[in-house]
N, C-alpha and C positions, 0 to 999 in steps of 0.2 A: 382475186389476187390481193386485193387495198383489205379485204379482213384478214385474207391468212396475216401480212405484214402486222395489222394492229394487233392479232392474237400473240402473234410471237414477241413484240413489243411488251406488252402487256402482261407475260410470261411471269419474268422477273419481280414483276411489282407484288404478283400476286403472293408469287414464296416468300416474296421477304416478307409482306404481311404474314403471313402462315408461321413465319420462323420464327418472330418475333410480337409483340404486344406492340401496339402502336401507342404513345405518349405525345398526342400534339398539344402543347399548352395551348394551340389555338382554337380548337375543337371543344365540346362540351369538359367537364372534369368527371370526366366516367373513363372505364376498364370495361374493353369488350370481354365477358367472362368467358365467349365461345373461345376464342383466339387465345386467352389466357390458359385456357384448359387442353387447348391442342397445343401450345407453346411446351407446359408441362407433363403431359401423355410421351411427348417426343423423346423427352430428357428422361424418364422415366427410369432405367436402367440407373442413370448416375445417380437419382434421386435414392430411389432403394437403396443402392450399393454403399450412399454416404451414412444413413443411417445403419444400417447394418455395419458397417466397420466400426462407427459412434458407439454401437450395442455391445458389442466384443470386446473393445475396449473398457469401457465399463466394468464389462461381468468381468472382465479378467483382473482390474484393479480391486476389486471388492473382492475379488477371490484371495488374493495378497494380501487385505486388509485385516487385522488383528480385531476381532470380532469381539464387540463390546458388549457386557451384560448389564442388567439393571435389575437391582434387589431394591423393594419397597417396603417400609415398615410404618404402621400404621398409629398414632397415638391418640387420645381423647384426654387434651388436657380438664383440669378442675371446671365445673360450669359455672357460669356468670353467676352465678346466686351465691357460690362461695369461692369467688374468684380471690384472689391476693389482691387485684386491682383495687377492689372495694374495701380492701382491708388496709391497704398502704397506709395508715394515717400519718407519721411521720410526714410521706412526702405529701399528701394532702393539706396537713400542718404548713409545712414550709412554701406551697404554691398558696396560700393564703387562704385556705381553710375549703378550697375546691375540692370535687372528688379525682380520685387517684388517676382517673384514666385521662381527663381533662388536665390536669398538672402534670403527665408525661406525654399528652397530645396523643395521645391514642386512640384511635376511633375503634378501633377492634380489640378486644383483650388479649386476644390470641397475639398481636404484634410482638407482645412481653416474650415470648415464648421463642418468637421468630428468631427476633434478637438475640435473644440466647445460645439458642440453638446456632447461628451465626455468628458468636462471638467469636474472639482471638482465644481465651479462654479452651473455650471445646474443639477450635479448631491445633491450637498447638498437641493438646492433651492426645486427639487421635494421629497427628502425625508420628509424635515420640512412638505410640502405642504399635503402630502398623508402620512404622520406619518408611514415610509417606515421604520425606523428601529425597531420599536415597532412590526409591522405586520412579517419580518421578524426575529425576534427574533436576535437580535445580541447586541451585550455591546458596540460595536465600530463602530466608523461612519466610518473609513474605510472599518469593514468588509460588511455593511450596500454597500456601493458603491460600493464594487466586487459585491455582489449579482446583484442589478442594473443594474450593465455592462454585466452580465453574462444572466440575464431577455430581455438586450436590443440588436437588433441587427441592426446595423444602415449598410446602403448599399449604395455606388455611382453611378448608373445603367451608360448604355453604352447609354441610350437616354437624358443625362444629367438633368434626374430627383433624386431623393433620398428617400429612405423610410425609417424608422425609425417602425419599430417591435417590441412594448412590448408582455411580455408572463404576463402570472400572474391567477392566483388561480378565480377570479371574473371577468366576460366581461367588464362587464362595467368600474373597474379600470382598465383594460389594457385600455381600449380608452380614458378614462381623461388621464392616464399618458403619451400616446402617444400626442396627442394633447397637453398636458400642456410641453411635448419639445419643440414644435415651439412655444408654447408661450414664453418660458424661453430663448428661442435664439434670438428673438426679442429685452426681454428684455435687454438682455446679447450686442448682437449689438450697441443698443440705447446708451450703457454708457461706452462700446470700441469704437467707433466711427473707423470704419474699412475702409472706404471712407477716403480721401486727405480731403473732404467739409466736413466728420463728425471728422476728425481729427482739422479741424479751429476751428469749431463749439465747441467743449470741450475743445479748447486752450482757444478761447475765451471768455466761460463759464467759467471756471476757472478762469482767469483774472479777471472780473466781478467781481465771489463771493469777490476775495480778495480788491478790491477797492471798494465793498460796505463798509465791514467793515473798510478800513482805513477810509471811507467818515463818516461812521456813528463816529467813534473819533474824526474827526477832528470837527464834527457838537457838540461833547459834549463837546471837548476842548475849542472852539469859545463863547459857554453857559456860562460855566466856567471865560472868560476872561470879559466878559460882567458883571457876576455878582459880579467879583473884583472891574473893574475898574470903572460901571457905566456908559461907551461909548456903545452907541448903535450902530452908524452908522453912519462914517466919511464920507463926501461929500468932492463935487467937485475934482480937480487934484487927491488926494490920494484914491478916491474911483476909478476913471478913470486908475490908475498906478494901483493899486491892480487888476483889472479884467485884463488886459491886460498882468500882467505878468504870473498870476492862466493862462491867455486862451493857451500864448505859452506854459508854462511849460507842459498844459493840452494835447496840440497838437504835441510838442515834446513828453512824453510819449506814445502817443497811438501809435505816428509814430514808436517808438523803438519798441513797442510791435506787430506790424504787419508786421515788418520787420525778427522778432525771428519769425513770424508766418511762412512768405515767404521764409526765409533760410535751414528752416528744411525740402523744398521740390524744391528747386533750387539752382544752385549755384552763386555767386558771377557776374559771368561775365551776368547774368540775369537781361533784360532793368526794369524790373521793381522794383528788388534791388537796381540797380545802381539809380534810381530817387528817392528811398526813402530818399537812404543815402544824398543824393543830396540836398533834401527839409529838413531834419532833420538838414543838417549842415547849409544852411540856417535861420531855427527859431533858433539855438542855437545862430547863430551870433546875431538877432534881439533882444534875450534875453540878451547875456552878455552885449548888449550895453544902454539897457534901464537899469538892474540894473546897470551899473554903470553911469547913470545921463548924458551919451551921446548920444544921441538919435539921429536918422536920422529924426529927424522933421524939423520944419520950421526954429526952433531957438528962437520963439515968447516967451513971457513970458507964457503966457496961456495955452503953450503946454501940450497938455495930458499926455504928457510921460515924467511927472515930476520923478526928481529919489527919492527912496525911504528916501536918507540921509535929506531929508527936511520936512520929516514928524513929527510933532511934536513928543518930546520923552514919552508925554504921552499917545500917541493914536499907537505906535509903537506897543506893544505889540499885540494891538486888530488888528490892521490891518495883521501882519503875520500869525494870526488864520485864519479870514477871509480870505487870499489869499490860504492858505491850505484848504480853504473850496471850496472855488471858483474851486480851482485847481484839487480837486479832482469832485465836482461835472462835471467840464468840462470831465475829463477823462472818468468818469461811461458812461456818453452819449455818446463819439466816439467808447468805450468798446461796450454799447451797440450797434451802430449801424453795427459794425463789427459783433456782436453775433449774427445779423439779418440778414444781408448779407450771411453769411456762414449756418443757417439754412436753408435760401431757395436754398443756391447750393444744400445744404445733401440732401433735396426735391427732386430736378430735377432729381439727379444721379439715383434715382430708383431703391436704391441699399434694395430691399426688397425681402424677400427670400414669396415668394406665395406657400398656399397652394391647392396642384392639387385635390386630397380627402381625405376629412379628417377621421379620423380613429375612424367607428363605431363598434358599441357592437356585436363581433362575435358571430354568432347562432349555432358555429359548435366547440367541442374542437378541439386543435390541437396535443394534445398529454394525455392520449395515444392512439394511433391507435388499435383499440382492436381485429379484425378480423388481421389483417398483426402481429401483435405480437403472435398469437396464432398461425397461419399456419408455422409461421417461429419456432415456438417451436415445433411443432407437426415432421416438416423435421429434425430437430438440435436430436429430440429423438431418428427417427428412426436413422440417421447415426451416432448418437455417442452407438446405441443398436448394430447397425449391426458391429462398430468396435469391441464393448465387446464378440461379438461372434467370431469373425475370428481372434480376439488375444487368447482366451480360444481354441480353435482350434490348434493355433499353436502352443500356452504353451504344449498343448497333444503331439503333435508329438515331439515337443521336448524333453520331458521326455522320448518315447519309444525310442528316436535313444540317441545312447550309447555316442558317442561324443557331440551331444547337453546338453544332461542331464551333462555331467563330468562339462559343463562348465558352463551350472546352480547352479551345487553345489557350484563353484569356484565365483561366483557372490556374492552366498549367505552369504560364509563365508568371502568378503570382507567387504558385507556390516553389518557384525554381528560385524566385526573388528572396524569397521569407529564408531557404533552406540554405 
């Protein structure tokens, strides 16, 4: 009789054990894994049921989801052996005679390339192009080029290739905008002149533009003095003095101007500076002596290299036009053949960034993965189900033991205090 009483006593203790994980902080700091595993075998139905709704959910939001593709295009910039980096000299010049890659802190040559490809430059150029702030809905061409950046993922591989990865809503526009990168970095190259020969070549260019237009003035000024004075075109000695001081003048400027081309990538004690300066001080000497009417000629009357003080005072005026005309047409010509010279260096250097594959219309999205998003929701239900079970477990047993529960209460009314 005194056992049946203590079985049935006894009864209760046991289910609750069974129902529950027992947590006594007074006990070892172990988890019976038996009891743990019969706790969660019980629950079993809600456990399943939470990750499966977890899955459903999922697959059905990713079904809704506007399915993202990703076009890659592959380039191989210049290699280090005829990199621009090594050829900067300017800016090696100016970081005080270091080489290029160290005077722009560059550990990688390829960084030059990143950056670019990352500029504001190429990033505006493809918005205007693919009306990229309209599609992405934004007020501001900045926030317009975070998106961009955030669509684009440009990469330096370790086989010293690079790829450049648009994401985007439509296949086909991620592979124009992919491909219209290396077209924009082309164009972006072509008019930074990144090359020592493409840096001549835009000195020179420049040059150029600006003595066209002084020549094109001095051609309307020269109009001008002809339809005052009525002189068309002074002969003999004063026509002969006039081309001859236009030619030096013409030949001392170019020489100064290939010399400013030659210093910003060598220093002074360089044999071919030191010859310019050489030949420059030479025409100036030949110039100051012909305008002032002492010539190293023969000494003949006839001499060509009459000075200008003997030119009649009425044909004075038309002749100083004409000799700025002369003087500039002479210059445009050694301008341009300098601008010629220095294109076909930029040519040779070969400093052209090639594309390896170009980046076609993906057949496959890239995001979202719809099988991997669901399996990983379906694991994430059951373990965040099977915590809501073994925390209700042990909230139980807390309640029934005397000092848990006191300090439950003592929680409670802090946070009723705080709230």
């Amino acid at each position: 009789m005194d056992m049946d009483v203590e079985s049935a006593n006894s009864a209760p203790s046991r289910t609750m054990a069974m129902s529950a994980v027992q947590f006594d902080p007074a006990a070892e700091d172990t988890v019976d894994l038996l009891e743990l595993g019969v706790l969660l075998a019980r629950r079993k139905r809600f456990i399943a049921l939470s990750g499966l709704i977890l899955a459903v959910v999922t697959l059905a939001t990713t079904l809704i989801m506007k399915p993202t593709f990703t076009a890659k295009v592959v380039i191989m910039p210049p290699q280090k052996s005829s990199s621009p980096l090594a050829q900067l000299g300017a800016l090696s010049a100016l970081a005080g005679g270091g080489g290029a890659a160290s005077a722009l802190g560059l550990k990688n040559p390829d960084d030059l390339y990143i950056g670019l490809l990352q500029s504001e430059s190429i990033a505006d150029a493809l918005i205007q192009r693919f009306h990229l702030q309209q599609l992405y809905k934004k007020k501001l061409r900045s926030e317009t080029r975070k998106e961009l950046k955030s669509n684009t993922k440009i990469v330096s591989e370790k086989s010293g290739m690079m790829s450049i990865a648009v994401e985007d809503h439509d296949p086909k526009r991620a592979a124009d905008i992919a491909n219209a990168y290396v077209e924009e970095l082309h164009s972006l190259m072509g008019h930074l002149a990144i090359s020592e020969a493409g840096q001549r070549r835009l000195f020179f260019e420049q040059q150029m533009e600006q003595e066209k237009n002084r020549l094109a003035d001095a051609e309307i000024a020269l109009a001008e003095t002809e339809r005052k004075t009525g002189i068309i075109q002074p002969a003999g000695q004063a026509q002969a003095t006039i081309m001859s001081i236009a030619q030096l003048r013409a030949q001392i400027a170019a020489s100064q101007v290939q010399l400013q081309g030659l210093e910003a990538s060598a220093t002074e004690q360089n044999p071919e500076v030191i010859l310019l300066q050489t030949q420059i001080a030479g025409l100036e000497s030949q110039l100051a002596s012909l305008e002032k009417g002492n010539p190293r000629g023969t000494g003949m009357q006839d001499d060509v290299e009459l000075p200008t003080s003997k030119v009649p005072a009425a044909s004075l005026e038309y002749i100083r036009k004409m000799r700025d005309v002369r003087y500039h047409e002479t210059l445009f010509e050694l301008l341009a053949r300098q601008y010629e010279i220095a294109k076909v260096d930029e040519a040779k250097a070969g400093e052209v960034v090639q594309v390896v594959d170009p980046a076609l219309v993906p057949d496959r999205k890239s995001w979202p993965p719809r099988a991997l998003l669901t399996i990983l929701a379906a694991i994430l239900g059951v373990l965040f189900a099977s915590f809501w079970v073994i925390l209700q477990a042990a909230y139980r047993n807390w309640e029934t033991n005397p000092e848990q529960a006191f300090k439950l209460r003592e929680l409670r009314a802090a946070l009723r205090l705080r709230s």
